[in-house]
N, C-alpha and C positions, 0 to 999 in steps of 0.2 A: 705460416709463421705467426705465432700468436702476439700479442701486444707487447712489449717489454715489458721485464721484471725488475727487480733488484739483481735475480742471479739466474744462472737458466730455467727456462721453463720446461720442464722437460716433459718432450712427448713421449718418448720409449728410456727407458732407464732405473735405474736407481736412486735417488738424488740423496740417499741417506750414506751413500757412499761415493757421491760426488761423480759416477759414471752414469752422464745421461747425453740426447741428442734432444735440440730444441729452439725455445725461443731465446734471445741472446738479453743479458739486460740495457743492450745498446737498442737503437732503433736501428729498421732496418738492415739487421742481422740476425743469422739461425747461431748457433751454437752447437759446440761437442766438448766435453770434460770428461778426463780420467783423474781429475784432480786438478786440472791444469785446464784453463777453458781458453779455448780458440775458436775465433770468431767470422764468417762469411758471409758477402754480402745476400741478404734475402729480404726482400719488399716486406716491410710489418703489413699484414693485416689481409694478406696474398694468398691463394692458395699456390703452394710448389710439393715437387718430389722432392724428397731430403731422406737421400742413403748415407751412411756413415760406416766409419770400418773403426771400431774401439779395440788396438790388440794387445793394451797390454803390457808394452815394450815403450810405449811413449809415443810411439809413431801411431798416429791416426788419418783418416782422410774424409772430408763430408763432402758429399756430391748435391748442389741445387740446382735442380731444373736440368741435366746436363752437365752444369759446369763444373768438373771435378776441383777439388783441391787437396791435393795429396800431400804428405809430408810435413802435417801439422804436428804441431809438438802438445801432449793433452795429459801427461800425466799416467802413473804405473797402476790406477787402482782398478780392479774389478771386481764382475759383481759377484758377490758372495751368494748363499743359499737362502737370500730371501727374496721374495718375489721381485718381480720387475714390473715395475710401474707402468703405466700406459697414461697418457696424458695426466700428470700430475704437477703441477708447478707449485714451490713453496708451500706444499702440504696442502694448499686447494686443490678442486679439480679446476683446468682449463676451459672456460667460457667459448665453445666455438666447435667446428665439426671436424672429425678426421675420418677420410674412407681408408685407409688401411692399414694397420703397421706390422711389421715384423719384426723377431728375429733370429738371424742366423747363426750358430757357431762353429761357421768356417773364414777364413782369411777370405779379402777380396780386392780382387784388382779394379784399376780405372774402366774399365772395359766391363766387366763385372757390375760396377754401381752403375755405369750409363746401360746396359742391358736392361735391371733393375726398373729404371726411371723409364725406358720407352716399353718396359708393360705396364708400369704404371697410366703412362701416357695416352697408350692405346685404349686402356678400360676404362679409364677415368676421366678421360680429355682434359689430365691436370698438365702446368706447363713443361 
């Protein structure tokens, strides 16, 4: 989770259309927005796993480290046909290292994102 911003920092996203997952501009928290930003707890300055599920419908869910949180409320926007970002915050690149990111364009369950996180876990020895 990267240092706090003024708005997310996002690490996979869009932020030109407000759909991104990332650093939160609270401390101590990751972030997911579809226009609407919801916030969970995650250690600033940590390495963690941070799955997320954007569908769309308003309903979202970010998983750190394990700990799912499902049934977040994030806003209807998605991304459109221009690229997707990868570590980009407020139009800079982010300052720091990331081993993987993806993504996927299917729905996913709690089970699903913690799946997700213990291959992360296994490859990466992240938390």
């Amino acid at each position: 989770e990267p240092t706090p911003g003024a708005a997310v920092a996002t690490i996979i996203g869009n932020s030109s259309v407000a759909a991104a997952i990332g650093g939160s501009g609270n401390a101590n928290q990751a972030a997911i927005s579809a226009g609407t930003q919801a916030n969970v707890a995650a250690t600033s300055n940590a390495w963690h796993a941070i799955n997320g599920l954007l569908s769309g419908n308003s309903n979202c869910a970010l998983n750190i480290d394990g700990t799912d949180s499902s049934g977040l409320t994030c806003g209807f926007n998605t991304f459109p046909g221009t690229p997707i970002r990868i570590m980009r915050g407020n139009g800079t690149q982010l300052v720091g290292s990331i081993t993987e990111t993806g993504l996927l364009a299917v729905s996913s369950s709690s089970t699903d994102r913690g799946n997700i996180r213990l291959n992360q876990k296994a490859y990466y020895n992240t938390p």
